[in-house]
Backbone as XML, in Angstrom:
<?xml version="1.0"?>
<chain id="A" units="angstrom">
  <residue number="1" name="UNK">
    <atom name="N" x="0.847" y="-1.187" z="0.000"/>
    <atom name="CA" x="0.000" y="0.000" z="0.000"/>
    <atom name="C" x="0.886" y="1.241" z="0.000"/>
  </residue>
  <residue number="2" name="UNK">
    <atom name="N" x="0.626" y="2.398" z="-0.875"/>
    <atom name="CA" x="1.432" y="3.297" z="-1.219"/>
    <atom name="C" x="0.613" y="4.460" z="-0.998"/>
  </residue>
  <residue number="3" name="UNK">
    <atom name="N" x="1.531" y="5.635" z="-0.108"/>
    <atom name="CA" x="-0.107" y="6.974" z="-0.100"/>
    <atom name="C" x="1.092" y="7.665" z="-1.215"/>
  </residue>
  <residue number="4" name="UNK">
    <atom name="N" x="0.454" y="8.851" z="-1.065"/>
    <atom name="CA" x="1.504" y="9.977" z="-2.188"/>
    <atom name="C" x="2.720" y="10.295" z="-1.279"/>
  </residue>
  <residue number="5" name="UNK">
    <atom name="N" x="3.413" y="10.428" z="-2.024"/>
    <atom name="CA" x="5.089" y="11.248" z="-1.422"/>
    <atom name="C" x="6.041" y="9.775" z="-1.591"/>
  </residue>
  <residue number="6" name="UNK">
    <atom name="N" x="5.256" y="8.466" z="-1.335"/>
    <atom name="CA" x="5.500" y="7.634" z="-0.672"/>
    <atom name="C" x="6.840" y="7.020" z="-1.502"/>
  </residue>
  <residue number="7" name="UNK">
    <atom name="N" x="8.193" y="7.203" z="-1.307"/>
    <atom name="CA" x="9.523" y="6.468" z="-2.000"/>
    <atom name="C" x="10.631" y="5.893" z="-1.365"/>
  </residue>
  <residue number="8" name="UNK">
    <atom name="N" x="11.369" y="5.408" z="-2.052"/>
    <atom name="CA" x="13.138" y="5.570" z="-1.509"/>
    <atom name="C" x="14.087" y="6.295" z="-0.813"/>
  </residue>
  <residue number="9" name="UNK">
    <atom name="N" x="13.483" y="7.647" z="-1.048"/>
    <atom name="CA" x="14.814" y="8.254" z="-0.430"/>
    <atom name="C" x="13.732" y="9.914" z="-0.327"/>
  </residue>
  <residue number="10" name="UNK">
    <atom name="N" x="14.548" y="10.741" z="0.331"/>
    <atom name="CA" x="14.106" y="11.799" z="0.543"/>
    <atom name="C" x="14.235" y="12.824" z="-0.485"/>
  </residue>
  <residue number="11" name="UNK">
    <atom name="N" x="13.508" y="13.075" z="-1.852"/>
    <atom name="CA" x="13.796" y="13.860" z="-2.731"/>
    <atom name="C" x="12.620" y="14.773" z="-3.636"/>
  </residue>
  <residue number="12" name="UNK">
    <atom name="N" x="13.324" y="15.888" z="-4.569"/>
    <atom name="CA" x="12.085" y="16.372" z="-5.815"/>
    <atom name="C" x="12.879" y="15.457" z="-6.875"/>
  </residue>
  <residue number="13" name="UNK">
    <atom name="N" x="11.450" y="14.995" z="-7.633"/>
    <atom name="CA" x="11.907" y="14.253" z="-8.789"/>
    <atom name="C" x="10.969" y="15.204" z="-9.861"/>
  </residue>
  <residue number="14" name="UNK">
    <atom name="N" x="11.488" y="15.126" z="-11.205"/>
    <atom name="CA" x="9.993" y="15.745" z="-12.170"/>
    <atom name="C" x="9.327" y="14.617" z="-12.392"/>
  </residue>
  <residue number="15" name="UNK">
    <atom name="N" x="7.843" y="15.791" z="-12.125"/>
    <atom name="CA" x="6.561" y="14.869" z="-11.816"/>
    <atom name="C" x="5.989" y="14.921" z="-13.649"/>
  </residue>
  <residue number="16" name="UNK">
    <atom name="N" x="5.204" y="14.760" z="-14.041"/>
    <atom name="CA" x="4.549" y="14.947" z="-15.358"/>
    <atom name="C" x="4.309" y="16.942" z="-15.753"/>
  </residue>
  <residue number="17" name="UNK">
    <atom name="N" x="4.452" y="17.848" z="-15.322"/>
    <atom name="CA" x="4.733" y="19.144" z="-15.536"/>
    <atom name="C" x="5.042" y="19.938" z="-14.202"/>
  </residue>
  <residue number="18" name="UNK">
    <atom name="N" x="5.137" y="19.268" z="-13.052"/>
    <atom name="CA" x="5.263" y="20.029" z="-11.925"/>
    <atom name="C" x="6.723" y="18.998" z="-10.936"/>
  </residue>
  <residue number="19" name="UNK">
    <atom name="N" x="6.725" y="19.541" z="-9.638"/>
    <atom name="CA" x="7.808" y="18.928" z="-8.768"/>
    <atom name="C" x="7.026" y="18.023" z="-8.092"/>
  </residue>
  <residue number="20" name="UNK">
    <atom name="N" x="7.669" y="16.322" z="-8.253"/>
    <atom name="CA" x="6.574" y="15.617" z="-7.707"/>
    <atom name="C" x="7.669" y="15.554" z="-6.626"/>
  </residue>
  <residue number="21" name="UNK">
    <atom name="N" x="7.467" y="14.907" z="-5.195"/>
    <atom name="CA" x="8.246" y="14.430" z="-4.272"/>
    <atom name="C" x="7.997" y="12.962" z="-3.653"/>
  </residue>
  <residue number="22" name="UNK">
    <atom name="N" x="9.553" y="12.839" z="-3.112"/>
    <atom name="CA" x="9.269" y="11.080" z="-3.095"/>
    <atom name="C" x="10.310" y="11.541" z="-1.282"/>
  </residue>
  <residue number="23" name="UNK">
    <atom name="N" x="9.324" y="10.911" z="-0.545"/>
    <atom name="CA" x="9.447" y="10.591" z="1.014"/>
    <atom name="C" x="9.471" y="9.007" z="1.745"/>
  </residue>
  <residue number="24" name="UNK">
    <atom name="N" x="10.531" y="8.518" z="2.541"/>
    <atom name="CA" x="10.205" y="7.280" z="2.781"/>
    <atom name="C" x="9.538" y="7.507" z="4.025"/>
  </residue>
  <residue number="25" name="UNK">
    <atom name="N" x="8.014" y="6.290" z="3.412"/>
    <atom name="CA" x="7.183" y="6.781" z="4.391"/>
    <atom name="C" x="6.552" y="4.879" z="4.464"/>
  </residue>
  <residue number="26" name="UNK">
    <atom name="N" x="5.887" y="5.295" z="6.214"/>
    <atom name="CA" x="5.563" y="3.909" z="6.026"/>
    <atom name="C" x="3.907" y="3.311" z="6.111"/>
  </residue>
  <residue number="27" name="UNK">
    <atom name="N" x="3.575" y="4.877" z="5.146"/>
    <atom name="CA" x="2.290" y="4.012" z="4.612"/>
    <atom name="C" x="0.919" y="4.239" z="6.288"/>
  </residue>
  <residue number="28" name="UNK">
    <atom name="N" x="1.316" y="4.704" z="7.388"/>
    <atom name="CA" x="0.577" y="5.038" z="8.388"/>
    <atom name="C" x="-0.836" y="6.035" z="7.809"/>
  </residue>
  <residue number="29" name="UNK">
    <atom name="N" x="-1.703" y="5.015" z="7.958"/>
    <atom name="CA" x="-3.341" y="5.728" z="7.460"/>
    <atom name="C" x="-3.784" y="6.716" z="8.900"/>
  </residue>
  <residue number="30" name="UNK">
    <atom name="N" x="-3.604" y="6.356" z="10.166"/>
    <atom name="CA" x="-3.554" y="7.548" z="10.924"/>
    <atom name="C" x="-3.286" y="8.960" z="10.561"/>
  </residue>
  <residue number="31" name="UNK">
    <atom name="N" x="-1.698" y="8.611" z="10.628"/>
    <atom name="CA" x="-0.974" y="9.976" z="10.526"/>
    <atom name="C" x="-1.506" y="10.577" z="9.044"/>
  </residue>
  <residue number="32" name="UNK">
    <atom name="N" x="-1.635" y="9.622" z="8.407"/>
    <atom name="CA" x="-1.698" y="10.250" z="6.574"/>
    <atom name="C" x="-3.347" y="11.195" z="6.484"/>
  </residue>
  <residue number="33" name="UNK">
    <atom name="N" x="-4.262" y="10.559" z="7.480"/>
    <atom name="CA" x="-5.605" y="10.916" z="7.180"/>
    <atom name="C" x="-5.940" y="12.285" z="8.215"/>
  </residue>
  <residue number="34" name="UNK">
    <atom name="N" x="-4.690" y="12.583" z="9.392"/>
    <atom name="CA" x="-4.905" y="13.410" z="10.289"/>
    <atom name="C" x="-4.695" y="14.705" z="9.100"/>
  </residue>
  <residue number="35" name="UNK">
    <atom name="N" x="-4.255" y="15.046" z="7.831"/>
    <atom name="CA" x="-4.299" y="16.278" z="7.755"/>
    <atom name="C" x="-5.456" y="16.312" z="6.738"/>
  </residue>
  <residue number="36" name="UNK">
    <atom name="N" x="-6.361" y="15.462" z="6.056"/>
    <atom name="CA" x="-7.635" y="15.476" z="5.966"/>
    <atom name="C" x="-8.048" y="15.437" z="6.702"/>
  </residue>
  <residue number="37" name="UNK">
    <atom name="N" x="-8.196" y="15.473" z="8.226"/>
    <atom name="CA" x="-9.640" y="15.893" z="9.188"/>
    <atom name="C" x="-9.181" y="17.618" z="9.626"/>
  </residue>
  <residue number="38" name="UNK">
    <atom name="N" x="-7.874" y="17.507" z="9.099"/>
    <atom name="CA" x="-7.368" y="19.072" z="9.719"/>
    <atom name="C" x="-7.963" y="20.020" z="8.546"/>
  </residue>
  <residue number="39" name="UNK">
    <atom name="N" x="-7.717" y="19.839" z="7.433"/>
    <atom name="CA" x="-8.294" y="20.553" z="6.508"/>
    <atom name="C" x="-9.698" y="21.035" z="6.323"/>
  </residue>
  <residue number="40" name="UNK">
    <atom name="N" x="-10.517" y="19.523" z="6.111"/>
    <atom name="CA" x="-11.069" y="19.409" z="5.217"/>
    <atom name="C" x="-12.803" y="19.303" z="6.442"/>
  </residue>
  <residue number="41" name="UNK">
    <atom name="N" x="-12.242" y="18.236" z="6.899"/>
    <atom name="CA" x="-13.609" y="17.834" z="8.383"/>
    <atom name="C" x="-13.702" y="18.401" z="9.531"/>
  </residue>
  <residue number="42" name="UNK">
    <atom name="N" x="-12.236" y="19.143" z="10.106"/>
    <atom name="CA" x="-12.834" y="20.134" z="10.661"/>
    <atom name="C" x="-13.255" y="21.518" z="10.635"/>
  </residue>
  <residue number="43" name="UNK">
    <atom name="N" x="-12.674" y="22.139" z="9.603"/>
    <atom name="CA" x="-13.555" y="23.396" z="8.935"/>
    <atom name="C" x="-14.748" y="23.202" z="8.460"/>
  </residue>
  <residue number="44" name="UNK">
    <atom name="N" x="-15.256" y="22.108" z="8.476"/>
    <atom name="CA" x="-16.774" y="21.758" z="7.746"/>
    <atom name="C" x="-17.284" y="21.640" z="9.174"/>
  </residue>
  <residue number="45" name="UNK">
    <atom name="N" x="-16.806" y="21.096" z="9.914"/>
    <atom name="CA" x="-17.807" y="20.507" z="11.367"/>
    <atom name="C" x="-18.184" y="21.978" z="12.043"/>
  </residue>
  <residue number="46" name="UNK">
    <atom name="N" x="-16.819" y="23.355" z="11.599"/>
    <atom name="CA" x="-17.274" y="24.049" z="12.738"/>
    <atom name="C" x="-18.184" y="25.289" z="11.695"/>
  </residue>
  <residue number="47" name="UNK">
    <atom name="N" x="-18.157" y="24.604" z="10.877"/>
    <atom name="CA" x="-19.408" y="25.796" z="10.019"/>
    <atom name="C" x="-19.122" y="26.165" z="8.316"/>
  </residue>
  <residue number="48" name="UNK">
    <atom name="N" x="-17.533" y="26.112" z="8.236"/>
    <atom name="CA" x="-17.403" y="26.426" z="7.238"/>
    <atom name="C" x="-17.319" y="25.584" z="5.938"/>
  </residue>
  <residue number="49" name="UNK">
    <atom name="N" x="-18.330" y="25.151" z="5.729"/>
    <atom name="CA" x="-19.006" y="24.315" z="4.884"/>
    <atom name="C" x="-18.685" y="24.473" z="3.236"/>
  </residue>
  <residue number="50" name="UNK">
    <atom name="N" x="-19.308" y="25.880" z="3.079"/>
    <atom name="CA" x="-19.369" y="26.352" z="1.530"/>
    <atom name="C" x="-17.555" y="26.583" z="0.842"/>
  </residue>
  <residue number="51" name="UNK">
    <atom name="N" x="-16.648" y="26.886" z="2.379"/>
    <atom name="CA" x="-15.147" y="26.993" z="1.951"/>
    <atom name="C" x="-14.593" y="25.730" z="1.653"/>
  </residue>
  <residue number="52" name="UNK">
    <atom name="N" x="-14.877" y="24.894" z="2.444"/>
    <atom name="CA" x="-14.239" y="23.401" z="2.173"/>
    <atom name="C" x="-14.655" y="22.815" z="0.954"/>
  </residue>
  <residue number="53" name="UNK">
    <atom name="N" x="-15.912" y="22.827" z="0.887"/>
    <atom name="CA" x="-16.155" y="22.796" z="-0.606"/>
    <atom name="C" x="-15.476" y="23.425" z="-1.772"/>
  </residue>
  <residue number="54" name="UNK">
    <atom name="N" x="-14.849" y="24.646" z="-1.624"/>
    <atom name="CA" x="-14.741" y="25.496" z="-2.939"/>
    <atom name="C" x="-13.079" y="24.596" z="-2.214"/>
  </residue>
  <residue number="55" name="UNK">
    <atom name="N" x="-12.784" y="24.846" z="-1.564"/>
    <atom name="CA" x="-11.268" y="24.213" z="-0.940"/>
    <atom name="C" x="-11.111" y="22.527" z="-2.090"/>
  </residue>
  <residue number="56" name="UNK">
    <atom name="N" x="-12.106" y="22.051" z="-1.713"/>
    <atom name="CA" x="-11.442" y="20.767" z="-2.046"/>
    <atom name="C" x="-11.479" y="20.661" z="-3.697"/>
  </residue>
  <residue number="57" name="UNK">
    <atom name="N" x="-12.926" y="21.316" z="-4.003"/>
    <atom name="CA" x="-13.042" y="20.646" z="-5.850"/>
    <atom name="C" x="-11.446" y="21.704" z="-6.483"/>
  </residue>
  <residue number="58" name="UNK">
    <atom name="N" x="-11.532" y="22.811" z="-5.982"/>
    <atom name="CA" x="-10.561" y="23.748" z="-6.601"/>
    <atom name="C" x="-8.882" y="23.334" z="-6.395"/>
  </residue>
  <residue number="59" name="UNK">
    <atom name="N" x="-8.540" y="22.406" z="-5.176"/>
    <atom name="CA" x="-7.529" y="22.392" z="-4.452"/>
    <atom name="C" x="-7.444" y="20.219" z="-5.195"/>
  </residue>
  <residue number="60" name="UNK">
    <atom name="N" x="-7.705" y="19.569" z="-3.896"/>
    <atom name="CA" x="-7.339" y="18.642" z="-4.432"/>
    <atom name="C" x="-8.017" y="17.401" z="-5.272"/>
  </residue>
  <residue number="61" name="UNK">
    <atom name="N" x="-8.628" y="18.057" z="-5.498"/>
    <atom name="CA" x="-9.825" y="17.344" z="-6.737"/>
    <atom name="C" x="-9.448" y="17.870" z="-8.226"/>
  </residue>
  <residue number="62" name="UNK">
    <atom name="N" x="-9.213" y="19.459" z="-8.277"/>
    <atom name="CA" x="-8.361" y="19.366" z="-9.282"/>
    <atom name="C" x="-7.033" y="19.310" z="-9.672"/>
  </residue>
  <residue number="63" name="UNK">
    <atom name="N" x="-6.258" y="19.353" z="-8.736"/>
    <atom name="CA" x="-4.884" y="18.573" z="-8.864"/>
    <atom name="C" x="-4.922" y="16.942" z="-9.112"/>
  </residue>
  <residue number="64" name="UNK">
    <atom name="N" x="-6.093" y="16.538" z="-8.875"/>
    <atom name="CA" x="-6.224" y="15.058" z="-9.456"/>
    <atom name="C" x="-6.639" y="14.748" z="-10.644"/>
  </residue>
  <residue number="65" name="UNK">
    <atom name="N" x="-7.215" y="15.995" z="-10.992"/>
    <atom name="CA" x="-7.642" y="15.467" z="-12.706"/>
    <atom name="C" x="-6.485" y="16.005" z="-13.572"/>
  </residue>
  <residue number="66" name="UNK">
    <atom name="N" x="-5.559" y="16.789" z="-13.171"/>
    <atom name="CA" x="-4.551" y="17.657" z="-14.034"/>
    <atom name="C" x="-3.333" y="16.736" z="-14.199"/>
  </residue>
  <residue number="67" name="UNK">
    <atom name="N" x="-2.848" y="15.857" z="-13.297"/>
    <atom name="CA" x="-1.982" y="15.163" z="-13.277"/>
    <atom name="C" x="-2.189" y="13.733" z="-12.601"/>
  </residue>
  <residue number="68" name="UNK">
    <atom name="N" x="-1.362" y="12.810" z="-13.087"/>
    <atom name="CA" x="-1.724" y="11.119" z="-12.988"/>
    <atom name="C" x="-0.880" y="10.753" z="-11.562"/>
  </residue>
  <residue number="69" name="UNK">
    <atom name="N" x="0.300" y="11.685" z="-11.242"/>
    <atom name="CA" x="1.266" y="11.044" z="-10.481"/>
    <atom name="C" x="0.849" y="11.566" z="-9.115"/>
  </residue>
  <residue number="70" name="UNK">
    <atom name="N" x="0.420" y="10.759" z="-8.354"/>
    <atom name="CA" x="0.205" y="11.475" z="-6.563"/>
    <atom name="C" x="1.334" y="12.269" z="-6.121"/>
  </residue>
  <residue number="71" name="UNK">
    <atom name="N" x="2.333" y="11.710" z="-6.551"/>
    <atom name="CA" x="3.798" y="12.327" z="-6.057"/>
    <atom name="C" x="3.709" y="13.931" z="-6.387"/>
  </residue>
  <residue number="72" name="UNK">
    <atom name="N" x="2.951" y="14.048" z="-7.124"/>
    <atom name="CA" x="3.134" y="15.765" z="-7.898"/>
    <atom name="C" x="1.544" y="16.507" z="-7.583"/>
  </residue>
  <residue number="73" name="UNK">
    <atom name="N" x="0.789" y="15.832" z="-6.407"/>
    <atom name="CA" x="-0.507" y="17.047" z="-6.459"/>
    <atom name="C" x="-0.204" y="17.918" z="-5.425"/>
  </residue>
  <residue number="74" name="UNK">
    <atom name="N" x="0.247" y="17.783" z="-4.622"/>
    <atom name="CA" x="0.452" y="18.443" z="-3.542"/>
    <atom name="C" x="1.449" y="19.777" z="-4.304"/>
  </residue>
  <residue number="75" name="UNK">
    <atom name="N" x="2.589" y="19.953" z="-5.113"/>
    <atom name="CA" x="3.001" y="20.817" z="-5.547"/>
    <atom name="C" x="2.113" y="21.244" z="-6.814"/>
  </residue>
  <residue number="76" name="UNK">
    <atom name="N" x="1.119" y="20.472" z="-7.345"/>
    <atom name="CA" x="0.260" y="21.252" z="-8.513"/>
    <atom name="C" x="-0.325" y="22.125" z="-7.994"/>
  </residue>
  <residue number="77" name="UNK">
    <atom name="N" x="-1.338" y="21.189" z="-6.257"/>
    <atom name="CA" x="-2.199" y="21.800" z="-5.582"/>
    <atom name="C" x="-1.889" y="23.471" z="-5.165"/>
  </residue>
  <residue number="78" name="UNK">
    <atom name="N" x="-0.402" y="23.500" z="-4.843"/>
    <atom name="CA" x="0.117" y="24.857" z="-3.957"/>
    <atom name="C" x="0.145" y="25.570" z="-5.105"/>
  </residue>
  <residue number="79" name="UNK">
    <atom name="N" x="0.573" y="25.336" z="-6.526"/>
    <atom name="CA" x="0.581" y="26.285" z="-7.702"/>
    <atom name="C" x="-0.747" y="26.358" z="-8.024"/>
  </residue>
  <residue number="80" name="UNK">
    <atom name="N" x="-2.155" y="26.304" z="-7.970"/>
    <atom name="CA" x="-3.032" y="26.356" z="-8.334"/>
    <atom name="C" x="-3.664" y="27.044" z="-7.129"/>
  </residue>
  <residue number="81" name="UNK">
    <atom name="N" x="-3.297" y="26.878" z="-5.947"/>
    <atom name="CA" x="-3.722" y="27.918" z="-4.908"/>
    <atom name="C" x="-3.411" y="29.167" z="-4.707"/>
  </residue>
  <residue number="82" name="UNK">
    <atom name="N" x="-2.401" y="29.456" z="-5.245"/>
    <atom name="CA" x="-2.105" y="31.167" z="-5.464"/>
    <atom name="C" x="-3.203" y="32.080" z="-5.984"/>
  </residue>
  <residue number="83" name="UNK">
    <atom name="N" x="-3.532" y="31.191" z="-7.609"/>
    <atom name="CA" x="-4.535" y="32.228" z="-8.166"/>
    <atom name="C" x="-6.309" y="31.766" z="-7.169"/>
  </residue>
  <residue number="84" name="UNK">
    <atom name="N" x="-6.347" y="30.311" z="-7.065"/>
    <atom name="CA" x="-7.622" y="30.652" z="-6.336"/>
    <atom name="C" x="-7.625" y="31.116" z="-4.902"/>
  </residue>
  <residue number="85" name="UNK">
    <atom name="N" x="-6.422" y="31.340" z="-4.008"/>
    <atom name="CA" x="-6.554" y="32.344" z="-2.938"/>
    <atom name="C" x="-6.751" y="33.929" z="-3.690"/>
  </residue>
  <residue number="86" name="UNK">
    <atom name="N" x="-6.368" y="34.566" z="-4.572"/>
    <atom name="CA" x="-5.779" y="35.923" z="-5.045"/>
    <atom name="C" x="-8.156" y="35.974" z="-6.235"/>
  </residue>
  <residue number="87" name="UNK">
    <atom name="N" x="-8.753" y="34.988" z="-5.931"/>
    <atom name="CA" x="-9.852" y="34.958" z="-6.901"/>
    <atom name="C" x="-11.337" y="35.107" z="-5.205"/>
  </residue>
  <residue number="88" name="UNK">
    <atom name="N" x="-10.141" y="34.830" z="-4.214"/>
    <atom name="CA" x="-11.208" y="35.127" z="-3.384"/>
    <atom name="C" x="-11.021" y="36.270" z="-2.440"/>
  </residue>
  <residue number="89" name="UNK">
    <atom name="N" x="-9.738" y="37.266" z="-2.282"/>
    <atom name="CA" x="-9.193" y="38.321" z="-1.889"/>
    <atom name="C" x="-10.332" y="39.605" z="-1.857"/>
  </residue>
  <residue number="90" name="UNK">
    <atom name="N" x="-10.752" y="39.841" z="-2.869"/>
    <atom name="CA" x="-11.764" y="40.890" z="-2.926"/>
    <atom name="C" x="-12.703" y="40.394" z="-4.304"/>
  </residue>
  <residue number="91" name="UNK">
    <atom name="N" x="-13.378" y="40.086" z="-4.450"/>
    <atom name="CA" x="-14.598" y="39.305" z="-5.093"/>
    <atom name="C" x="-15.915" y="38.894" z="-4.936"/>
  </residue>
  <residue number="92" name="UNK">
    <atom name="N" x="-16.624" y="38.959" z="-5.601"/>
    <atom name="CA" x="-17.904" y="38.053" z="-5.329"/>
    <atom name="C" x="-18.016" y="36.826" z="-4.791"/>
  </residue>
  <residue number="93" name="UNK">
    <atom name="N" x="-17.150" y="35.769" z="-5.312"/>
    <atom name="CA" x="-16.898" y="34.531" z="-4.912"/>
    <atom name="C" x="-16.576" y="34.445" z="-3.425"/>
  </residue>
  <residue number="94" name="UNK">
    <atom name="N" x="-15.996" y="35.262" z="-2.768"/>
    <atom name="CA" x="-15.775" y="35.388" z="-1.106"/>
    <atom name="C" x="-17.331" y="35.816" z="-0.576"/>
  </residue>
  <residue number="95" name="UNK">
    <atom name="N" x="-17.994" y="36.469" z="-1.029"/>
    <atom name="CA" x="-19.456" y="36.695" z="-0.569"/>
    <atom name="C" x="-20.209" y="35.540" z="-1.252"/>
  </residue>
  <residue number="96" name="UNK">
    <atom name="N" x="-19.966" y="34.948" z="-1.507"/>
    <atom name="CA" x="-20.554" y="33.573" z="-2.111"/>
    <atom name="C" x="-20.329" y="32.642" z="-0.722"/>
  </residue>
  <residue number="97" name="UNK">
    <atom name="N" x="-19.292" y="32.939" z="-0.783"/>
    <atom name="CA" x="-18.775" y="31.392" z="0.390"/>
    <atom name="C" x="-18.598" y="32.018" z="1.553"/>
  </residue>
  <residue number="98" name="UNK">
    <atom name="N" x="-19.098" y="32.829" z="2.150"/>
    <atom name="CA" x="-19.406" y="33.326" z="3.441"/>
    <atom name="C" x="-20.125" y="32.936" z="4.003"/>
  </residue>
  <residue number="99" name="UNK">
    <atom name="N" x="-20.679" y="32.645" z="5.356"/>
    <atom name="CA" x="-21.458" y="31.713" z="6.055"/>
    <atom name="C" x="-21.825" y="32.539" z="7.129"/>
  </residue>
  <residue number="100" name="UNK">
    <atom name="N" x="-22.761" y="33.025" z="7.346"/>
    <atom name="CA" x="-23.666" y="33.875" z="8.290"/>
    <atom name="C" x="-23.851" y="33.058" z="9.674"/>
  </residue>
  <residue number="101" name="UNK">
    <atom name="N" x="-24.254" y="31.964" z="9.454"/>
    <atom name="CA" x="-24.626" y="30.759" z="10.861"/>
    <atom name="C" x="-24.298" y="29.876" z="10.452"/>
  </residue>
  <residue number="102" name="UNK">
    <atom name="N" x="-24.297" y="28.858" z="11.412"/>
    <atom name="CA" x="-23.719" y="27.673" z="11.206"/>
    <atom name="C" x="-24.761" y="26.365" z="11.473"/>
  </residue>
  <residue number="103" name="UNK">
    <atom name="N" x="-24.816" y="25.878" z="10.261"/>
    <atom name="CA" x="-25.991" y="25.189" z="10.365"/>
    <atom name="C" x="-26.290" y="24.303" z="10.923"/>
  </residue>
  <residue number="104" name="UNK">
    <atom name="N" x="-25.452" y="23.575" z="11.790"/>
    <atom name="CA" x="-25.740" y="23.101" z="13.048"/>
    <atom name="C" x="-26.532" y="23.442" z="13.879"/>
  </residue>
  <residue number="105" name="UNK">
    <atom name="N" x="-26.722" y="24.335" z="14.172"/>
    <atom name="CA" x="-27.591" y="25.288" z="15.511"/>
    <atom name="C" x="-29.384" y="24.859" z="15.145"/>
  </residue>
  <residue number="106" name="UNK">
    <atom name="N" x="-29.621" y="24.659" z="14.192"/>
    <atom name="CA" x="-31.285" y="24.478" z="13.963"/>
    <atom name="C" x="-31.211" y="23.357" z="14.573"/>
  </residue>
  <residue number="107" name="UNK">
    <atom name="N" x="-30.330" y="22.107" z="14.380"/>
    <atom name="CA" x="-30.521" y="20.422" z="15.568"/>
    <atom name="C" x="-30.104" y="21.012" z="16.645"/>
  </residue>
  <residue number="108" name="UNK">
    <atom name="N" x="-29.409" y="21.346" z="17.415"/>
    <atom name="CA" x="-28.765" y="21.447" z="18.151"/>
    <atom name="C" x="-30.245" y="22.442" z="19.077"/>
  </residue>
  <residue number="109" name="UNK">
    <atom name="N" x="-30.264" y="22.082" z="20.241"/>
    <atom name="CA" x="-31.181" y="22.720" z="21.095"/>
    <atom name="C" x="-30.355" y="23.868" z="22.662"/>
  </residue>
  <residue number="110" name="UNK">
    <atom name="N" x="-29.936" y="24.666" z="21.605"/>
    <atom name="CA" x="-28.529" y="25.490" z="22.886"/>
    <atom name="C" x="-29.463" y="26.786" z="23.090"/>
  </residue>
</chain>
């Protein structure tokens, strides 16, 4: 079982148009899945719903359709986050994905 980064030795190799990287790693689904709940499940749990969304299809959903090699999304991902951080700076799209309440609170009896 192989996650991304996952190699021989500690290095950048070229990925298919970007810097892929190769880490010897040993494959730990804990540690590997703790920075998907950091990202992704807990900004959604505490409200911010509509960001994680625009976060993931824009971030690593399309670094997965742009390139084949896992080794290289994480550096596609960071080059493709410049312009969609700099698209939500002052824009419509930031008043799009703004979140007034948190929609938890209608179950929730506080």
């Amino acid at each position: 079982f192989n996650v991304p980064f996952c190699g021989k030795r500690v290095c950048s190799v070229s990925g298919d148009w970007h810097i892929a990287w190769e880490i010897p790693a040993t494959a730990n689904l804990v540690l590997y899945n703790m920075y998907i709940v950091a990202s992704f499940i807990m900004p959604f749990l505490y409200g911010s719903w509509k960001m994680t969304g625009y976060h993931i299809v824009t971030g690593p959903f399309l670094a997965y359709l742009t390139t084949s090699n896992p080794n290289e999304w994480a550096a596609v991902w960071c080059l493709y986050s410049i312009g969609l951080v700099l698209l939500l700076v002052k824009s419509p799209i930031r008043n799009c994905l703004h979140v007034n309440s948190w929609f938890w609170w209608k179950y929730l009896k506080v």
